[in-house]
N, C-alpha and C positions, 0 to 999 in steps of 0.2 A: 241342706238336704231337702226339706221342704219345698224353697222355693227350688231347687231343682223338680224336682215331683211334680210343684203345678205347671212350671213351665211344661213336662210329658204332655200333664191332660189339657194346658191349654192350645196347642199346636195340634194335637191328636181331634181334638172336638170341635177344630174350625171345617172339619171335611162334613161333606152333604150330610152323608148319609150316621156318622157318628160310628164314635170305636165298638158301641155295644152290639149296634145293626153288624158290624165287619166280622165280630168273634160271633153272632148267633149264624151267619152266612156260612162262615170259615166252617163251624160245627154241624152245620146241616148237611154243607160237603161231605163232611168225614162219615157221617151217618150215612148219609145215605149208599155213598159207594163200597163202605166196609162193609154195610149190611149184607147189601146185595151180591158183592162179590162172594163175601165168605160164604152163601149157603150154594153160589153159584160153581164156587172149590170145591165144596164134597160131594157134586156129582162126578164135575168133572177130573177131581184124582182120582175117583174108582176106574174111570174111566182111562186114564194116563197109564195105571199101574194094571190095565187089562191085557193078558195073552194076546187076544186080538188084535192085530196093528191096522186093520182098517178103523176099529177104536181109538186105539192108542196113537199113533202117528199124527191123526189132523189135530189132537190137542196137543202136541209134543211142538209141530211145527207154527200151533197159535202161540202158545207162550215161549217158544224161541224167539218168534216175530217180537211180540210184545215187552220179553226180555230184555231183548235186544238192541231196541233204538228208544230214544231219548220220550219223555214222556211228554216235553215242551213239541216235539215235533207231532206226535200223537195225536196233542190238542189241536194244534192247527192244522191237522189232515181235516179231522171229523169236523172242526168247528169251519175252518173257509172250504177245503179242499172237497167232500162231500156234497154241501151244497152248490159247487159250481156242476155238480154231474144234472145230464138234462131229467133223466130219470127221476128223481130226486125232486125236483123244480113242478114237473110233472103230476106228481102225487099229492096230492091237496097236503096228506096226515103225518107225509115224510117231512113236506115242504114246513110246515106248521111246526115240526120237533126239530127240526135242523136251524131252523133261524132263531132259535132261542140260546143263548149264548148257553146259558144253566143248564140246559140240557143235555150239548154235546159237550157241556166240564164233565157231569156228574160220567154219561158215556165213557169220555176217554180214562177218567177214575177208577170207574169200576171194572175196564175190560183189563187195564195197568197192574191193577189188586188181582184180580182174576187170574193173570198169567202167574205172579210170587206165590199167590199162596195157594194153587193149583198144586207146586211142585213142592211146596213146603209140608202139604196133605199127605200129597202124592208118595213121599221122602217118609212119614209118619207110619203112614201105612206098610210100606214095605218093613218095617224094622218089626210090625207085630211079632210078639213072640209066639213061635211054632206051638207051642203049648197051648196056648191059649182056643188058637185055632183048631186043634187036635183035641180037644175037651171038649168043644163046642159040637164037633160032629160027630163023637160018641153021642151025643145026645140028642143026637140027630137033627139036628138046626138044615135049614134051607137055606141055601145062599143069602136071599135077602136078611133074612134074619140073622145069621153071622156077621155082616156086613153090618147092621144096623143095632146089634145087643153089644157086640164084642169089638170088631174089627174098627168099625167109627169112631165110638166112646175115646176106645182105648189109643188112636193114632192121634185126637184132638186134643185129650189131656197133653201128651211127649208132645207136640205139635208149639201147644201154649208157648213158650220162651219165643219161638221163632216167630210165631206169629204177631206175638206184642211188638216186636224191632217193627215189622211190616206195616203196623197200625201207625207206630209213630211215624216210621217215614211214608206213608201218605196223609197225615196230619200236615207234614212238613212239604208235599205235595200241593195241597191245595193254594199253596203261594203262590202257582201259578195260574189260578183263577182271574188274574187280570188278562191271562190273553184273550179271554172268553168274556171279556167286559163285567166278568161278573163282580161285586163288590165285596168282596173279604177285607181281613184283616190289612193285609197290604196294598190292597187300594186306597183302602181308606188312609192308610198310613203316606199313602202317595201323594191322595187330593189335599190332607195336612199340607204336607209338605211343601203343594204348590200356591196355598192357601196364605201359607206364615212364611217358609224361607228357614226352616228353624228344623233342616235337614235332620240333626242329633237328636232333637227330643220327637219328630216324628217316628221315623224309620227305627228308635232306641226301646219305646213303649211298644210299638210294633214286634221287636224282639220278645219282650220282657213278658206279652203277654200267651207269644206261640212256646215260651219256656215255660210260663206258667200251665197252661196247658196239656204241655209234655210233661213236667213231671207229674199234674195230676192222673194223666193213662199211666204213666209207668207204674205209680204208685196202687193204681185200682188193678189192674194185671198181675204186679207182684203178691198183690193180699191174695187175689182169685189163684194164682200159681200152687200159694204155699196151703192153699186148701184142697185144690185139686189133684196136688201131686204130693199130698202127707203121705201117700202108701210107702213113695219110694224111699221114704226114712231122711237119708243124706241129700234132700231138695233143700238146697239154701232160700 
């Protein structure tokens, strides 16, 4: 068993840039595009879930789009297919953000995340109980402030379960950071590979550590769940 294990890290540690540089990349990933999407979801589900379908509509048909086709082709719209537009080329600050590989992953990430848990909000909110809302403006609450005491709180808690899947699979998303040259986890697991020849213990650690990983969000999700949804008594 041992020397299985050294053999992982030694195949793993023959790549440039090292397994530890691939998992702080892989996590910068996730950070950044989870952050950004999620607070970029609760605008846009109030807005999804508005009477108004000059509101509602263009975000329905952005995350149908986005829902809809493959995240790997995503990447390679924004990362080659944008930059060839002359416009683009053009622009000193567009030109500058588009030819940075890291920029149009984090991009295609966060607009990916943006479109699930837009509807996953979206989906939260609608289930608010009538009551709640109906208590609120007895008390004479403003819109915003119903939306921001009651109606948000309350759809993000029910929301959590659905959300945590979403986290993880774009956790599991960022594997495809090699299209974008960028160096994660599985590049690095790759330049291993091309490195030593020693395919199983490259691409194996490479697993072992996007497992490890996942169960540590699951794990930190699950604790954050069974504290934020104690009201509902029978939350496993």
């Amino acid at each position: 068993m041992i020397d299985v294990i050294d053999e992982f890290w030694r195949a793993y540690l023959y790549a440039s840039n090292g397994g530890w540089s691939g998992m702080a990349v892989t996590l910068w990933l996730l950070v950044l595009s989870v952050t950004m999407g999620f607070f970029l979801s609760i605008f846009l589900a109030v807005a999804r879930v508005s009477s108004r379908r000059w509101l509602s509509v263009p975000i329905w048909t952005f995350s149908y789009v986005f829902r809809g086709t493959p995240l790997y082709v995503q990447i390679l719209f924004i990362y080659a297919g944008i930059y060839s537009l002359d416009f683009i080329k053009d622009t000193p600050p567009l030109a500058v953000f588009f030819q940075s590989g890291f920029n149009c992953l984090v991009l295609a990430l966060t607009l990916n995340t943006v479109a699930y848990t837009t509807e996953i909000f979206a989906g939260a909110i609608r289930e608010t109980n009538a009551g709640e809302i109906e208590s609120a403006r007895a008390f004479g609450m403003t819109r915003f402030a119903l939306y921001r005491r009651i109606i948000i709180p309350s759809a993000l808690r029910r929301a959590l379960p659905a959300y945590s899947n979403e986290v993880i699979l774009m956790l599991h998303a960022t594997s495809l950071a090699f299209t974008a040259t960028v160096p994660d986890i599985l590049k690095v697991a790759r330049d291993a590979n091309s490195a030593t020849y020693q395919t199983f213990a490259s691409y194996g650690l490479a697993a072992l550590l996007y497992l490890c990983l996942s169960f540590t969000l699951i794990g930190l999700f699950r604790w954050y769940e069974h504290r934020a949804l104690a009201y509902l008594g029978n939350h496993r």
